[in-house]
N, C-alpha and C positions, 0 to 999 in steps of 0.2 A: 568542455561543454557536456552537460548530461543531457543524454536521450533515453528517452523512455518513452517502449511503444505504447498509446492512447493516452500520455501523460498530460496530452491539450486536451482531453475528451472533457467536458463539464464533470465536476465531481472531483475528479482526481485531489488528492491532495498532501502535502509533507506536512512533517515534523521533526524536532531536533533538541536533541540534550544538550546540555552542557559542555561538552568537549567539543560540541561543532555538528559531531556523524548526524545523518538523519535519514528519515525513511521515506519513501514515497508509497502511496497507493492509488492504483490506478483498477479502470474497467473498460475490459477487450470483449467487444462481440464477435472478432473477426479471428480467423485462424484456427489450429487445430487442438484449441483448448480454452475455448471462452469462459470466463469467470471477470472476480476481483483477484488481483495481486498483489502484491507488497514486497519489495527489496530496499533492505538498509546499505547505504552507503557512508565510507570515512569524512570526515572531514574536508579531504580533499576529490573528492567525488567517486573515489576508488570502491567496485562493489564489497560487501564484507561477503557474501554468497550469492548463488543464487536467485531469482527472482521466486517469491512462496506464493501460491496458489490459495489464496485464502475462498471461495467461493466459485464453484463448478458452475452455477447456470447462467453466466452472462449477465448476471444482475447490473446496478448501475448506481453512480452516485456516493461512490467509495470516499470516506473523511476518515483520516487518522489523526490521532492526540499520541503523545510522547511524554515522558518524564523525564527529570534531570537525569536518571541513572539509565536511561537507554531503552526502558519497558515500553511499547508503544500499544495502542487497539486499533483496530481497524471497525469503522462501522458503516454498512449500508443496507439501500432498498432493495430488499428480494423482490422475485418474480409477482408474486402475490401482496408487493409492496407495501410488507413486514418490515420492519426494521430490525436487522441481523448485528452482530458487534464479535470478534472474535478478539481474544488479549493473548499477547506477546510478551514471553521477558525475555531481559538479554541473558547471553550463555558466556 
């Protein structure tokens, strides 16, 4: 089972390449570092790192898109609800 904390929050969303792994992104108002997030996991739900910190103010509404090769973006509503996107490749 994967959890991921505010992974129910509206907004939240995955994607997934080709071999299976895929990424989640989610948004946390709560705790001692609110933003949007984003952590890629294996195929079999195993994390490959970390959870990344893609946005520091609590923003909200986080979607991410994927490619067959693992590159993923992450994109949501800022504060001033701007529409923000930040791109990821894989390593």
């Amino acid at each position: 089972m994967l959890e991921v904390a505010g992974l129910g929050a509206p907004g939240s969303g995955l994607a997934m390449d080709r071999a299976g792994n895929f990424v989640v992104a989610w948004a946390s108002a709560t705790g001692a570092s609110p933003g949007v997030f984003a952590r890629r996991f294996t195929a079999d739900g195993t994390p490959f790192r970390p959870a990344l910190q893609v946005d520091t103010l609590g923003s909200a509404g986080p979607l991410v898109a994927g490619d067959a090769k693992g590159n993923f973006v992450v994109v949501w509503s800022g504060v001033g609800r701007e529409i923000l996107a930040q791109r990821y490749r894989k390593r």
